[in-house]
C-alpha positions as CSV (number, residue, x, y, z in Angstrom):
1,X,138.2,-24.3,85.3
2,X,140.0,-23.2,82.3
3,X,138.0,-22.8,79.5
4,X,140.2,-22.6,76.4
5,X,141.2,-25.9,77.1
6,X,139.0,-27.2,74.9
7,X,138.8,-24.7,72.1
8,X,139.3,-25.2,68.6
9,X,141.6,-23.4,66.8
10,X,141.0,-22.8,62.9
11,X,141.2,-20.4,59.9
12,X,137.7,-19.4,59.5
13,X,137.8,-17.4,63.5
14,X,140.9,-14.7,61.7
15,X,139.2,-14.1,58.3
16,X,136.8,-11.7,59.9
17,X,139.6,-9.4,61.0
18,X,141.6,-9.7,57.6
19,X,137.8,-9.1,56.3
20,X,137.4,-6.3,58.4
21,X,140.9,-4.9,58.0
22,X,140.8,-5.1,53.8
23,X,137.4,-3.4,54.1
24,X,138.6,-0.1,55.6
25,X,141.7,-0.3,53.8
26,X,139.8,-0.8,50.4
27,X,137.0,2.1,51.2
28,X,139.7,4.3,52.4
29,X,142.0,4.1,49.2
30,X,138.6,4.6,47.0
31,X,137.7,7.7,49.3
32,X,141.0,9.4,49.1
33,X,141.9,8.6,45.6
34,X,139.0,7.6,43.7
35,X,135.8,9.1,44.8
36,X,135.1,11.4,48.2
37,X,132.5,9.8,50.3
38,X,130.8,11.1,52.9
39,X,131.8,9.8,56.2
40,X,128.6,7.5,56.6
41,X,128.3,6.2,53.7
42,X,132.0,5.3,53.6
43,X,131.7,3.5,57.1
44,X,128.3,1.8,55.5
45,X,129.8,0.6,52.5
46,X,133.2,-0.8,54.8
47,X,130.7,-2.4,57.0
48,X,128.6,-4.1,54.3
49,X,132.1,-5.0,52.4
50,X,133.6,-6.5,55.9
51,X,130.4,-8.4,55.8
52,X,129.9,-9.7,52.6
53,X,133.8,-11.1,52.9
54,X,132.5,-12.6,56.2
55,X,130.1,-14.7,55.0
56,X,132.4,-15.7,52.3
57,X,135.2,-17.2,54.2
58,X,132.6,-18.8,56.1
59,X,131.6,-20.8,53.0
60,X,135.3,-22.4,52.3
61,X,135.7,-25.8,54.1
62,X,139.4,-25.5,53.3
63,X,139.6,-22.7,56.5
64,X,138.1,-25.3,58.4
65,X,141.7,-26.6,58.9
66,X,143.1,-26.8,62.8
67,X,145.7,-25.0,63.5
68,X,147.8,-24.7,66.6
69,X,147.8,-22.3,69.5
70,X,150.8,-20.5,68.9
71,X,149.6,-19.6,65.0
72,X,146.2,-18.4,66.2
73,X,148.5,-16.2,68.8
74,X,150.4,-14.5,65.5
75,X,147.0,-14.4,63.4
76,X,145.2,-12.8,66.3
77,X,148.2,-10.5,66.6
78,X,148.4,-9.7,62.6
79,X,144.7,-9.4,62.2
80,X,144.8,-6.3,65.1
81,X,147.6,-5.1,63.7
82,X,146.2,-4.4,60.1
83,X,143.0,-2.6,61.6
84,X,145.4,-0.4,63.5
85,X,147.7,0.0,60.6
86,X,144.7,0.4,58.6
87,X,143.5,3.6,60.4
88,X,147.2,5.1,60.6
89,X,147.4,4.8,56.9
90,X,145.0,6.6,55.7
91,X,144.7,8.9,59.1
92,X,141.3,8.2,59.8
């Protein structure tokens, strides 16, 4: 039985790791050049951030569009990439 048979591929599913990725870039940058926050209240303010984006790309029907199984492979693939980027850059 092969479950992802019948999955459905669309925009919406990737936005939460872009969201999640912008947020620690975003909080990072202010904490290193803006304004030095402590540790949990930096990873408070990503979280909330990472969520607030979340339920915003949730609310546009334009990332509703299907896309194929090949460009949710690359998304998928970009999305982990920018966390993991994300940490290196800033050397969290």
């Amino acid at each position: 039985m092969n479950l992802n048979s019948d999955k459905e591929y669309n925009l919406k599913y990737h936005m939460n790791g872009f969201s999640v990725a912008f947020s620690i870039i975003l909080i990072s940058y202010i904490d290193k050049y803006i304004y030095d926050f402590r540790t949990l209240i930096g990873a408070i303010l990503a979280g909330v951030l990472a969520y607030v984006l979340s339920a915003f790309f949730r609310r546009l029907s334009f990332l509703n569009k299907e896309i194929s199984k090949r460009t949710n492979s690359v998304l998928t693939v970009l999305a982990i990439f920018l966390i993991f980027f994300s940490f290196y850059l800033f050397q969290l």
